[in-house]
BASETI-169961 format. One line per 5 residues: number of its first residue (from 1); for each residue y, z, x of N, C-alpha, C, O. Coordinates in steps of 0.05 Angstrom, whole numbers, plus 32768, in hexadecimal, padded with zeros to 4 digits. Layout:
NUM = Y/Z/X/Y/Z/X/Y/Z/X/Y/Z/X ~ ...
END
This chain:
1 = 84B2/7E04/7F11/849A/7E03/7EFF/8481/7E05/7F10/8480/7DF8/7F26 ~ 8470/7E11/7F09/8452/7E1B/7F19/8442/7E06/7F16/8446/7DFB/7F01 ~ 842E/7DFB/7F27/8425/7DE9/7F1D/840F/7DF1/7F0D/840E/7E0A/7F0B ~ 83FA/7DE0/7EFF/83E6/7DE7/7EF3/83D5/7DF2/7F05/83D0/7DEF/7F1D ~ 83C9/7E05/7EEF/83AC/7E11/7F03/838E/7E04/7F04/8385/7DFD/7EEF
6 = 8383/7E02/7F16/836C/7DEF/7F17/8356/7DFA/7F0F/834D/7E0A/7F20 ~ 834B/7DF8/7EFE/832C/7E0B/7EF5/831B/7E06/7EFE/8305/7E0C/7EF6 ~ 831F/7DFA/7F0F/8301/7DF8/7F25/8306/7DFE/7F40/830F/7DF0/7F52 ~ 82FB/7E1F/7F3F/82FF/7E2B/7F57/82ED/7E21/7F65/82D7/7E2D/7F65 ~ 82F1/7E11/7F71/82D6/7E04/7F89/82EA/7DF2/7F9C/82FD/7DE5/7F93
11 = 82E3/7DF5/7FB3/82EF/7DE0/7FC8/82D9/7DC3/7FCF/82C0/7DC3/7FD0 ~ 82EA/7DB1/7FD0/82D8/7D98/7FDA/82DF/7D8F/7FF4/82F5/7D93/7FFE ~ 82D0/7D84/7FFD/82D5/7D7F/8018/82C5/7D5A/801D/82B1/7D53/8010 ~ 82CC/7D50/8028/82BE/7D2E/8034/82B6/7D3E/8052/82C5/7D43/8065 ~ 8295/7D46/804E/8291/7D48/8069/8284/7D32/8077/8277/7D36/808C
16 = 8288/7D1B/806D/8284/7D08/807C/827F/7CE6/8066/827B/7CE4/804E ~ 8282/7CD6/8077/828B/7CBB/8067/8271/7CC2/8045/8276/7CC4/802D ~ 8260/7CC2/8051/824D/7CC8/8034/8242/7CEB/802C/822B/7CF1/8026 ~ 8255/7CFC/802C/8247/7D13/8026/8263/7D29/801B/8274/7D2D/802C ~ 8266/7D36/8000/8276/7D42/7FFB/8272/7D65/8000/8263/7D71/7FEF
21 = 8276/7D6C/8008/8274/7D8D/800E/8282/7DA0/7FF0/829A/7DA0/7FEE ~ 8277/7DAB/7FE0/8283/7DBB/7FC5/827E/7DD0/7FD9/826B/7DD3/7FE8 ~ 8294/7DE0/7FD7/828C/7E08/7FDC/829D/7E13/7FCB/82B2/7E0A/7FC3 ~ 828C/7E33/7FC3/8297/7E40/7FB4/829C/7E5C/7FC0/8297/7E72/7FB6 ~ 82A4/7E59/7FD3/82AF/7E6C/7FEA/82AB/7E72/8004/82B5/7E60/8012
26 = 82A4/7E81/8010/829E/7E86/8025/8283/7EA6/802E/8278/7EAF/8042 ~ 8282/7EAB/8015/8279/7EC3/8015/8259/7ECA/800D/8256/7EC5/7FF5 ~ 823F/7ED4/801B/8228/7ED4/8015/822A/7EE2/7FFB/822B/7EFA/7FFF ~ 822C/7EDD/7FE1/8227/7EEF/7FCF/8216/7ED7/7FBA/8216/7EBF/7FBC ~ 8206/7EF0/7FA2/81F8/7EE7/7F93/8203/7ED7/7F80/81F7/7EC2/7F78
31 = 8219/7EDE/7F77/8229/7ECF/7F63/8232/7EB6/7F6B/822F/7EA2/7F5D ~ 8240/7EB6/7F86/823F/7EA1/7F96/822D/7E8C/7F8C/8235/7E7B/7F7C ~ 820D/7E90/7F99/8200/7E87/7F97/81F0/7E77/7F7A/81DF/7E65/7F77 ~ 81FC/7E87/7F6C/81F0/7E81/7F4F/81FE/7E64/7F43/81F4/7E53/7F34 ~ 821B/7E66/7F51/8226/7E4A/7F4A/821E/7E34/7F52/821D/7E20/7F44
36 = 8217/7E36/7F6E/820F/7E24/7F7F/81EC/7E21/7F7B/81E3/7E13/7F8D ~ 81DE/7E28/7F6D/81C6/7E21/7F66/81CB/7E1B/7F46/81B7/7E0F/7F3D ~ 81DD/7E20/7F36/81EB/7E18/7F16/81EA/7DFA/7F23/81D8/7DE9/7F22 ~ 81FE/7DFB/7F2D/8204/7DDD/7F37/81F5/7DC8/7F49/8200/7DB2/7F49 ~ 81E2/7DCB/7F56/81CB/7DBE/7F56/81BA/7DBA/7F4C/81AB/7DA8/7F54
41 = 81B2/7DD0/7F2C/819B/7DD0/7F14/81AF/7DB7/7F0A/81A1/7DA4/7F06 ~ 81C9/7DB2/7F05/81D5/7DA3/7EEF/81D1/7D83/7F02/81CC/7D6F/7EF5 ~ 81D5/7D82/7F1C/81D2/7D6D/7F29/81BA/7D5C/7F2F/81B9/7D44/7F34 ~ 81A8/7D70/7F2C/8188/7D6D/7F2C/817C/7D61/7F0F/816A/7D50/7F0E ~ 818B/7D70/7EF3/817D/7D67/7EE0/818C/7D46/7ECD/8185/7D3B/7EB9
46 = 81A6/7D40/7EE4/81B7/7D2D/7ED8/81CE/7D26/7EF4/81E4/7D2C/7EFC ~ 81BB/7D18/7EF9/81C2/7D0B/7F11/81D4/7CFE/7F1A/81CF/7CE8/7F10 ~ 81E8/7CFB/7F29/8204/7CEB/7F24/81FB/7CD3/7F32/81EF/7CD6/7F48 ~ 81FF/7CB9/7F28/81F5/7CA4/7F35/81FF/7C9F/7F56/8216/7CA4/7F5C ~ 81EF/7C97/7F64/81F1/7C92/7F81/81F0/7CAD/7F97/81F2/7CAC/7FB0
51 = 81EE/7CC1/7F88/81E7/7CCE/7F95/81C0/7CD6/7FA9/81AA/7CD4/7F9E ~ 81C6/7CDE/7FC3/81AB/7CE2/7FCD/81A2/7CF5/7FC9/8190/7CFA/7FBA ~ 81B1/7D08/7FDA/81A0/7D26/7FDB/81B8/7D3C/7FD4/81CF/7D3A/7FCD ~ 81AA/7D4E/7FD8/81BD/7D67/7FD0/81AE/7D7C/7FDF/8196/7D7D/7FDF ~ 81C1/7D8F/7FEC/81BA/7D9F/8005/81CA/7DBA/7FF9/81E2/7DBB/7FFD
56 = 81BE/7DCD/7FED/81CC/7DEA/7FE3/81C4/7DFA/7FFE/81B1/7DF6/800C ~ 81D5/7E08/8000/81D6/7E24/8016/81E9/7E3C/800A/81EE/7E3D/7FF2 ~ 81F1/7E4A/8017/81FC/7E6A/8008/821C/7E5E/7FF5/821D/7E64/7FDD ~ 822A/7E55/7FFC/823E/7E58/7FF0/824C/7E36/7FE6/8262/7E30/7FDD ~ 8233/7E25/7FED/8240/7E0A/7FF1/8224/7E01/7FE0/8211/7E0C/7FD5
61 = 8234/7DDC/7FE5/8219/7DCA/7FDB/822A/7DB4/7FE8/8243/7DAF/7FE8 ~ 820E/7DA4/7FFA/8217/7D8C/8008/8216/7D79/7FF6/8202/7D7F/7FEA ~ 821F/7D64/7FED/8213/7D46/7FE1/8219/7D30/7FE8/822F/7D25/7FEB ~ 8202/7D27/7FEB/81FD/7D07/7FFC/81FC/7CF6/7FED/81EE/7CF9/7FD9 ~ 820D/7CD9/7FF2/820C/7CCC/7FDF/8217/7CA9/7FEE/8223/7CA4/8003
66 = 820D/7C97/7FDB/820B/7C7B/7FE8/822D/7C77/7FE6/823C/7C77/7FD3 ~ 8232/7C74/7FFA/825A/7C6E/8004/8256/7C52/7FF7/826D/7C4F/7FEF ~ 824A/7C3E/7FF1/8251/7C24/7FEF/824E/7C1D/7FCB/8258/7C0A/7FBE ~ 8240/7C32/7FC2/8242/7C33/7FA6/8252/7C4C/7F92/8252/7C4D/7F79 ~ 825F/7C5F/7FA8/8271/7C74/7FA1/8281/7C7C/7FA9/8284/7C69/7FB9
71 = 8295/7C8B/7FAD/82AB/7C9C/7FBC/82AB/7CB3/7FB9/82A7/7CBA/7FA2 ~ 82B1/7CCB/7FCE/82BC/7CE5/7FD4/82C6/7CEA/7FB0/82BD/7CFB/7FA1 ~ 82DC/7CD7/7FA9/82EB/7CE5/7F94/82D8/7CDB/7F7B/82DE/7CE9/7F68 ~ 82C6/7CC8/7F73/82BD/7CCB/7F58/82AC/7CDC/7F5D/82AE/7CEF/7F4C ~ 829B/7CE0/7F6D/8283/7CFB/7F72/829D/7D1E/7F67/829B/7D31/7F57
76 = 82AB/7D17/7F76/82B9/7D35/7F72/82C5/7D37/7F56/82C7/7D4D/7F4B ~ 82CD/7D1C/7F48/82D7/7D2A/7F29/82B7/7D26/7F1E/82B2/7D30/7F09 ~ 82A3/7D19/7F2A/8290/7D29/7F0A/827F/7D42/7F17/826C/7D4D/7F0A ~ 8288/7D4A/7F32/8284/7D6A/7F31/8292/7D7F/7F24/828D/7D92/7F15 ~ 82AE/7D72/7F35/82BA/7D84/7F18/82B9/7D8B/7F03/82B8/7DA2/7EFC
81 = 82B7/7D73/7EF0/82B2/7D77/7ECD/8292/7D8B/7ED3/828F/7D9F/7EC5 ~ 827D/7D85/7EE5/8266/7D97/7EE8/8269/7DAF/7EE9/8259/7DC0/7EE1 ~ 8280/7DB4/7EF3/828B/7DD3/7EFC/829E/7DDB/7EE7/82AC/7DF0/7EEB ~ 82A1/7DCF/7ED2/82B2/7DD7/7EBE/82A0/7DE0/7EA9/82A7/7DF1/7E98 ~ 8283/7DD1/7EAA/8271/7DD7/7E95/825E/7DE3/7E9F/8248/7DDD/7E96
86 = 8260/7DFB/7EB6/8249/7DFB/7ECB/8241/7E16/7EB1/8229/7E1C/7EB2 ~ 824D/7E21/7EA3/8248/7E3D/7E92/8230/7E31/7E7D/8228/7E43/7E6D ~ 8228/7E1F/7E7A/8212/7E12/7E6C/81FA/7E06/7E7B/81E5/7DFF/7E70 ~ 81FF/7E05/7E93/81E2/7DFB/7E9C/81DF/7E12/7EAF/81F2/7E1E/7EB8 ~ 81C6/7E16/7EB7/81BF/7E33/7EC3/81A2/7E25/7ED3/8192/7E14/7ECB
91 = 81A4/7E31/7EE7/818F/7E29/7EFD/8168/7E45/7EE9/8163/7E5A/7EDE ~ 815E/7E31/7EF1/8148/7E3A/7EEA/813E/7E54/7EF8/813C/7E52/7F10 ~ 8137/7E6E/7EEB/812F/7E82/7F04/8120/7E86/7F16/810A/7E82/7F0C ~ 811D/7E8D/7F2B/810B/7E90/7F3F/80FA/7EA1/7F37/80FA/7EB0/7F24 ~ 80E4/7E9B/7F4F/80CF/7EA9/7F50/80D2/7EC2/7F60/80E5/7EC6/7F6F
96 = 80BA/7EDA/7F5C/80B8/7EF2/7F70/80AA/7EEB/7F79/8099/7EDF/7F6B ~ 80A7/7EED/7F9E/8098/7EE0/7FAC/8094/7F04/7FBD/80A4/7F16/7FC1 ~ 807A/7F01/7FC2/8075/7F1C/7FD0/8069/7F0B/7FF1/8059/7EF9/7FF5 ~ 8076/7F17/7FFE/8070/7F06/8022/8065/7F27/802C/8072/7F3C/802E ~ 8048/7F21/8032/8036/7F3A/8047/8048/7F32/8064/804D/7F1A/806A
101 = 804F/7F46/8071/8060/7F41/8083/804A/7F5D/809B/8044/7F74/8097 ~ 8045/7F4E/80B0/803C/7F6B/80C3/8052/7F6C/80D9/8053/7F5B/80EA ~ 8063/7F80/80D9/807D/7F8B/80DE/8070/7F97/8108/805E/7FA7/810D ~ 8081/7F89/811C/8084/7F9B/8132/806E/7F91/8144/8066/7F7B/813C ~ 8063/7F97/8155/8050/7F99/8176/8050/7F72/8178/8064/7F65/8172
106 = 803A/7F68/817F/804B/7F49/8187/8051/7F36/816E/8058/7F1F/816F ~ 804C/7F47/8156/8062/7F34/8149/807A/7F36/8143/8085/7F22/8139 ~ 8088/7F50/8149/809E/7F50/8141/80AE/7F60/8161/80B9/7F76/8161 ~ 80AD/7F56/816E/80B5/7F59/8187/80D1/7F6F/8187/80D1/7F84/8193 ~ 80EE/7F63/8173/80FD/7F6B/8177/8109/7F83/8164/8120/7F89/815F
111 = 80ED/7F8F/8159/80EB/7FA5/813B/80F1/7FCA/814B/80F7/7FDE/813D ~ 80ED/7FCC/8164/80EA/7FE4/8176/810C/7FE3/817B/811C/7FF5/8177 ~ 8110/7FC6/8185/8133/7FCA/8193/8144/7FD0/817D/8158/7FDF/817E ~ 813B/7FC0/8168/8152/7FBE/814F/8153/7FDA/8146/816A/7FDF/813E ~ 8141/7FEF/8143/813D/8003/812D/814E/8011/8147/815B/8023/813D
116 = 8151/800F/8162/815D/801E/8172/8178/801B/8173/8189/802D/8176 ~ 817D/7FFD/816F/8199/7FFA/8168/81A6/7FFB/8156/81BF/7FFC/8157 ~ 8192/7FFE/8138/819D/800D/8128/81A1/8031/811E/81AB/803C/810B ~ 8198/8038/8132/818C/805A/8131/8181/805F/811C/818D/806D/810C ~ 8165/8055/8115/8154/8051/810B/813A/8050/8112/8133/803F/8123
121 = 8124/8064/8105/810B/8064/8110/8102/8049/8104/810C/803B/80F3 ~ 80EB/8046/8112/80DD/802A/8104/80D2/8027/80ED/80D4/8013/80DE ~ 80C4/8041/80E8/80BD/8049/80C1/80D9/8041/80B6/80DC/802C/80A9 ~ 80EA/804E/80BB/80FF/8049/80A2/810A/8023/80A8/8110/8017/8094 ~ 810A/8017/80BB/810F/7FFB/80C9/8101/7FEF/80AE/810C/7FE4/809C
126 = 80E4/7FF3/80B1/80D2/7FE6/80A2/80D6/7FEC/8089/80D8/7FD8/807A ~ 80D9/8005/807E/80DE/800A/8063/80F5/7FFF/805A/80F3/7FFA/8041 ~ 810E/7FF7/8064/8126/7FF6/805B/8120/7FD3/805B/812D/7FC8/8049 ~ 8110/7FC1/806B/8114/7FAA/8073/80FF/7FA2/8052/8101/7F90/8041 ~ 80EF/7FB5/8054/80E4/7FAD/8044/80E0/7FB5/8021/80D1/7FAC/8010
131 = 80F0/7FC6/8021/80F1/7FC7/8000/8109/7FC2/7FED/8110/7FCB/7FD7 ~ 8115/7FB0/8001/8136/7F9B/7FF7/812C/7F8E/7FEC/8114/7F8F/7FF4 ~ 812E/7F7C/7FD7/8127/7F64/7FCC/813C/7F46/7FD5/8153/7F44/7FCC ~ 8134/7F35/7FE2/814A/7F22/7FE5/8143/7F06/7FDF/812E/7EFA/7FE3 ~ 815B/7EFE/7FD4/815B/7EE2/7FC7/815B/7ECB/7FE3/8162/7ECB/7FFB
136 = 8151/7EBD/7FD5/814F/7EA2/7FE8/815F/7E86/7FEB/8156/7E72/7FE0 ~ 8175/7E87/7FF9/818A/7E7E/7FF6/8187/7E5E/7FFB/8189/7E4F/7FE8 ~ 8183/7E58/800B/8178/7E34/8011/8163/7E39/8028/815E/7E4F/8033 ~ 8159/7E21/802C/814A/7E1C/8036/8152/7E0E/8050/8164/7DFF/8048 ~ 814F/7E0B/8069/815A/7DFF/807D/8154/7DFE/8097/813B/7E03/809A
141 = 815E/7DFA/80AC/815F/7DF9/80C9/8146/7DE7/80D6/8149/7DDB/80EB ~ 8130/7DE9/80C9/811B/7DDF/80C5/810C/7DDC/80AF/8113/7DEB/809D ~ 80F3/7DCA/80A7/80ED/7DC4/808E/80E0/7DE3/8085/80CA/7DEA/808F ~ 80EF/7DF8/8070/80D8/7E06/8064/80E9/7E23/806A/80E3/7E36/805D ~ 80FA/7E24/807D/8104/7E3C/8091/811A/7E46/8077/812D/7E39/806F
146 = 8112/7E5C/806D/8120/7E66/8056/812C/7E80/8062/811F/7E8F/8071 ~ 814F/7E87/8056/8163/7E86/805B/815F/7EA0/8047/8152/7E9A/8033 ~ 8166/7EB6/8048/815E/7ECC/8032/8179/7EE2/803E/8184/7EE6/8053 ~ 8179/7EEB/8027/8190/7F04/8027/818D/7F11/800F/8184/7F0A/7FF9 ~ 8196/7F23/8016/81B4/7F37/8029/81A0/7F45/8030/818B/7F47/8023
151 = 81A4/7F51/8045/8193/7F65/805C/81A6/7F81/8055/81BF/7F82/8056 ~ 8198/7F93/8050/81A4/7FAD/8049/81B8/7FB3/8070/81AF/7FAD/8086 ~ 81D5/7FBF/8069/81E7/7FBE/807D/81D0/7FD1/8093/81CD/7FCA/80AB ~ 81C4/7FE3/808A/81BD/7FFC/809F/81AD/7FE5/80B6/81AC/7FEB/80CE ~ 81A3/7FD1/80AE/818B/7FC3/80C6/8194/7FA2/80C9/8182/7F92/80CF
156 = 81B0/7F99/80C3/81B9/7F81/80CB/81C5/7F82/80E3/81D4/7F94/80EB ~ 81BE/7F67/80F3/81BF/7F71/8111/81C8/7F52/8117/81C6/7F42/8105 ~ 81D2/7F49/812E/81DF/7F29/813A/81C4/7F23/814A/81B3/7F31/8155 ~ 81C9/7F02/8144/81AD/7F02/814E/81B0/7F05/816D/81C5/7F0D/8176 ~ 8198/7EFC/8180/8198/7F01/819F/81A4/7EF1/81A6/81A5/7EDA/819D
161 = 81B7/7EFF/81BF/81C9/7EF0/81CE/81BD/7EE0/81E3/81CC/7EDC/81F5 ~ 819F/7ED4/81E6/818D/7EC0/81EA/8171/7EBB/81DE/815B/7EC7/81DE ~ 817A/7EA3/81D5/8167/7E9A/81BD/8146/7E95/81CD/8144/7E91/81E5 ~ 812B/7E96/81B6/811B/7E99/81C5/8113/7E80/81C5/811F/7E74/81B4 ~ 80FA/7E6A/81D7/80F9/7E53/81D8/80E6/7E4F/81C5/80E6/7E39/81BA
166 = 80D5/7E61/81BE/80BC/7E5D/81AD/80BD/7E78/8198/80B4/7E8E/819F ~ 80CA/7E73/8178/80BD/7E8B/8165/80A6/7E7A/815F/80A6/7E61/8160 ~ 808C/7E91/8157/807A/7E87/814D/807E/7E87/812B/808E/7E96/811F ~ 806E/7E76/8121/806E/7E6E/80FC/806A/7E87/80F4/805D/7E98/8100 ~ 8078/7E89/80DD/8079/7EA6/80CF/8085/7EC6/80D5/8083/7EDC/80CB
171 = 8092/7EB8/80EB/80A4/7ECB/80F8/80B9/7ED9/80E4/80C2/7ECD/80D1 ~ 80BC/7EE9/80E8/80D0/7EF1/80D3/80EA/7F0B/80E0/80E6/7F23/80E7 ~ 8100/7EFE/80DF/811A/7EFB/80F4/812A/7F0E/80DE/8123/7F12/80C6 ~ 8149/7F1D/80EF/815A/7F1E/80E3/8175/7F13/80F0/8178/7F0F/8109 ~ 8184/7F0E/80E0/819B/7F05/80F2/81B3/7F02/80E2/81BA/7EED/80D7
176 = 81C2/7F1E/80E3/81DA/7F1F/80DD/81D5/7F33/80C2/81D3/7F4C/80C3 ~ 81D5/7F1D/80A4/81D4/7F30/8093/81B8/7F17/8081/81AF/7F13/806A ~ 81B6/7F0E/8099/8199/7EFD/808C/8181/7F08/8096/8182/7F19/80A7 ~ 816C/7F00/808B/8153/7F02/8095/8143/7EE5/8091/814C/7ED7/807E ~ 8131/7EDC/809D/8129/7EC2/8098/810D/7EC4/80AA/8108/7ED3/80BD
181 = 80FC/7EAD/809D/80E0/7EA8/80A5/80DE/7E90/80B2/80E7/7E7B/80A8 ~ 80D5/7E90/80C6/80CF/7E74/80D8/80B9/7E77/80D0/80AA/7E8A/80CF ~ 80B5/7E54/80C5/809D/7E43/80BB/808F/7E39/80CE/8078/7E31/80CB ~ 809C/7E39/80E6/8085/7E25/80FD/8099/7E30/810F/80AF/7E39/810C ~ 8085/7E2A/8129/808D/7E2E/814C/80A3/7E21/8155/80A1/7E0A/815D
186 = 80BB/7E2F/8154/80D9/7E1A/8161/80E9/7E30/8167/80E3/7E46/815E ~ 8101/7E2B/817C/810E/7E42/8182/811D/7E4F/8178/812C/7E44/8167 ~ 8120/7E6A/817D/812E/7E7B/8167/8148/7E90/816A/8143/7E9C/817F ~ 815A/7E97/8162/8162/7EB7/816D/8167/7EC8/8160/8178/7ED9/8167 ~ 8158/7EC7/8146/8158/7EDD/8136/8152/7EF4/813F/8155/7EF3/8158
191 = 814A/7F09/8137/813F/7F28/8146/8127/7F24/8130/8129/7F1F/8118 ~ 8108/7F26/8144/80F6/7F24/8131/80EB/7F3C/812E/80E5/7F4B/8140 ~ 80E6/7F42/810D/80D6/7F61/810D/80B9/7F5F/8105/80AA/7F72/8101 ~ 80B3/7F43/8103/8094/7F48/80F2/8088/7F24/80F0/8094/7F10/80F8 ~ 8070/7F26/80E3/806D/7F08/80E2/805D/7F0E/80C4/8056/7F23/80BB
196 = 805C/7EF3/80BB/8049/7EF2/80A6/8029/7EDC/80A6/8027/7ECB/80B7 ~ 801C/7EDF/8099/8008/7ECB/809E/8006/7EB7/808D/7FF9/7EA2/808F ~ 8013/7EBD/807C/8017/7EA5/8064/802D/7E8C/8076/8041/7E8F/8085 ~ 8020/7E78/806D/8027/7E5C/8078/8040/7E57/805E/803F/7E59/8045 ~ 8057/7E4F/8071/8071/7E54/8062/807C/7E3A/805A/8090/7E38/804C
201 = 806B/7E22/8066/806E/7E01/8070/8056/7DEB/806E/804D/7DE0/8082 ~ 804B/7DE5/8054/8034/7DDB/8059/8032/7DB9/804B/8031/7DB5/8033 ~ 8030/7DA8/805B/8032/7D83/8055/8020/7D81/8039/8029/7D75/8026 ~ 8008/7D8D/8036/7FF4/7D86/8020/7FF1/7DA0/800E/7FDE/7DAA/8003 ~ 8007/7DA5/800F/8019/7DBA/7FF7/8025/7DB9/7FE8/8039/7DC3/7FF2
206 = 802D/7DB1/7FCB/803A/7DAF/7FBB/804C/7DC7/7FA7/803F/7DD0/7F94 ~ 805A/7DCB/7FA8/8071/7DBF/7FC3/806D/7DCF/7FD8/8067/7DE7/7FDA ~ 8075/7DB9/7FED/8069/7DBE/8010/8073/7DD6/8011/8060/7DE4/800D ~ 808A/7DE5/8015/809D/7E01/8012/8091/7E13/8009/8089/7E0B/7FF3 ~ 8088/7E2E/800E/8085/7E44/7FFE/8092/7E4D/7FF0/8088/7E55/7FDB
211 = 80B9/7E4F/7FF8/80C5/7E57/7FEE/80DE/7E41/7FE3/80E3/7E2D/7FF0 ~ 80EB/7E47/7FCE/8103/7E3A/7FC5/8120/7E45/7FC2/811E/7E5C/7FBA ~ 812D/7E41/7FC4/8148/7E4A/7FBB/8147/7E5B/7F9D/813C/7E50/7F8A ~ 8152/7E70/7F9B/8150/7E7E/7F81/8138/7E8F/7F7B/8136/7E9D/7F67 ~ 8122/7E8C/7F90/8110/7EA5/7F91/8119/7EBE/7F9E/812C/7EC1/7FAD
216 = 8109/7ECF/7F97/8109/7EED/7F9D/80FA/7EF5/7FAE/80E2/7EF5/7FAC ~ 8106/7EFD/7FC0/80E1/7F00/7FDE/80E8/7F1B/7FDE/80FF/7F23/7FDA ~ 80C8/7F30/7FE5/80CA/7F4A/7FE7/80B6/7F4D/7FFC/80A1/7F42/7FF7 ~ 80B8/7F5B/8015/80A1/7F54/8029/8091/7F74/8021/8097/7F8A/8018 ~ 8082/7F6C/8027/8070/7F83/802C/8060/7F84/803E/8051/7F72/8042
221 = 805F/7FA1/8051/8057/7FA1/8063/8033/7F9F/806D/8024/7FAD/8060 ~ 802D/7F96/8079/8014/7F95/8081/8002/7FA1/809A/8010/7FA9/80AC ~ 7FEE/7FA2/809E/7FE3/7FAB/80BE/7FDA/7F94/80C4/7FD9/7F81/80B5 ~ 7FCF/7F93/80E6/7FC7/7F7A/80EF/7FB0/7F6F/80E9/7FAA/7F58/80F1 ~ 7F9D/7F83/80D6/7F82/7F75/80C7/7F84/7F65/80B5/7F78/7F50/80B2
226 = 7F9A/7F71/80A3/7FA4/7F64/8090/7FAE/7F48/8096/7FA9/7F33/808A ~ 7FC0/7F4D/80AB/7FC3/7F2F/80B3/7FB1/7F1A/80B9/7FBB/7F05/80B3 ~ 7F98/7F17/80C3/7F84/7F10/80CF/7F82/7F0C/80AF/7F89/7EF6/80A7 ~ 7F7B/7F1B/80A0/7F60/7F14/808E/7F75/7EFB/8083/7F71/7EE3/8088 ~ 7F8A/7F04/8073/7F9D/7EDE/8066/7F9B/7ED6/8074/7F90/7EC0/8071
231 = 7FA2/7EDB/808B/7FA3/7EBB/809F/7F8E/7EAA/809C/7F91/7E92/8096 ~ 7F74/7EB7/80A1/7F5C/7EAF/809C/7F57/7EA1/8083/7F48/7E8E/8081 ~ 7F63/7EAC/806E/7F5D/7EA4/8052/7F71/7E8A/804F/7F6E/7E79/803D ~ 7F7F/7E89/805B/7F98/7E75/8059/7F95/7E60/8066/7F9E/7E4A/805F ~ 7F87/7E65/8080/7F81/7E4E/8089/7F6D/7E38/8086/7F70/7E23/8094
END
């Protein structure tokens, strides 16, 4: 006899005495992602008691929670029953976020090598980088540092095989089949093609983040006046 089949295709994991790991695969895709932000809109608007935080990224969701008032296994059956009813609660939609991006010379240092390693002129580098639309998958590595995909295959590249000690804020990297914006000065090894002047990280900002999980970023390209003048206006 077969055993029963489990309707909750999701794996759980105890990644540590207080934190349960849900994933719903392994794979960067949108659908992916739609569960895993389903299931944080439902966690967010009905809260399982003792829980702290909740950490979404591409295919997972971390959850932290007080070990002395819960366990690994009651957290995981009222995810489950969450994931049984996840076809009724739906994450709120994102925003279109348009990011002026000035593409190449010292801001984008590594936009000349890449378009060479992709046999690609730099017009088409820039055109292709920039008239993708990509969703914004979590937020991470640092406060504000947003995580965006899928990078069209013709210009996804590994990041450098030595990381640099200083990207500057607003840097804007690819790496792999991501692309991502450094919010502030910390080390990096993305391949950078451009920077932006918009402040991506700000304390007396509500909310401090420019961007969130479930927005839509579309860069558009800029010259270096252009850059100057937002910066100016921004700062």
């Amino acid at each position: 006899m077969e055993p029963p089949t489990d309707p909750v295709d999701a794996r759980f994991q105890a990644a540590s005495d207080q934190t349960l790991l849900v994933s719903f695969g392994d794979r960067i895709a949108a659908e992916t992602h739609d569960r895993v932000r389903s299931l944080l809109a439902s966690l967010q608007d009905a809260p399982i008691a003792a829980t702290r935080n909740l950490h979404p990224a591409y295919c997972s969701l971390l959850i932290k929670f007080d070990p002395l008032r819960t366990t690994h296994e009651a957290i995981e059956r009222e995810v489950r029953d969450r994931i049984v009813r996840q076809d009724t609660t739906t994450a709120a939609a994102g925003r279109q976020v348009e990011i002026p991006l000035c593409y190449g010379g010292e801001f984008g240092p590594d936009l000349a090598p890449l378009a060479e390693l992709r046999h690609l002129s730099i017009d088409d580098l820039i055109r292709t980088h920039s008239q993708a639309a990509y969703t914004v998958y979590f937020l991470g590595f640092v406060p504000g540092f947003a995580y965006l995909g899928t990078v069209p295959d013709t210009i996804a590249a590994p990041r450098l095989s030595s990381p640099r000690r200083r990207v500057e804020a607003g840097s804007v990297g690819i790496a792999g089949r991501q692309t991502g914006i450094y919010p502030c000065a910390v080390p990096g090894g993305w391949r950078l093609i451009g920077r932006t002047p918009l402040p991506l990280f700000r304390i007396d900002r509500q909310p401090m983040a420019l961007l969130a999980p479930g927005d839509e970023v579309r860069f558009r390209p800029i010259c270096g006046d252009e850059f100057v003048r937002i910066k100016e206006a921004d700062g």
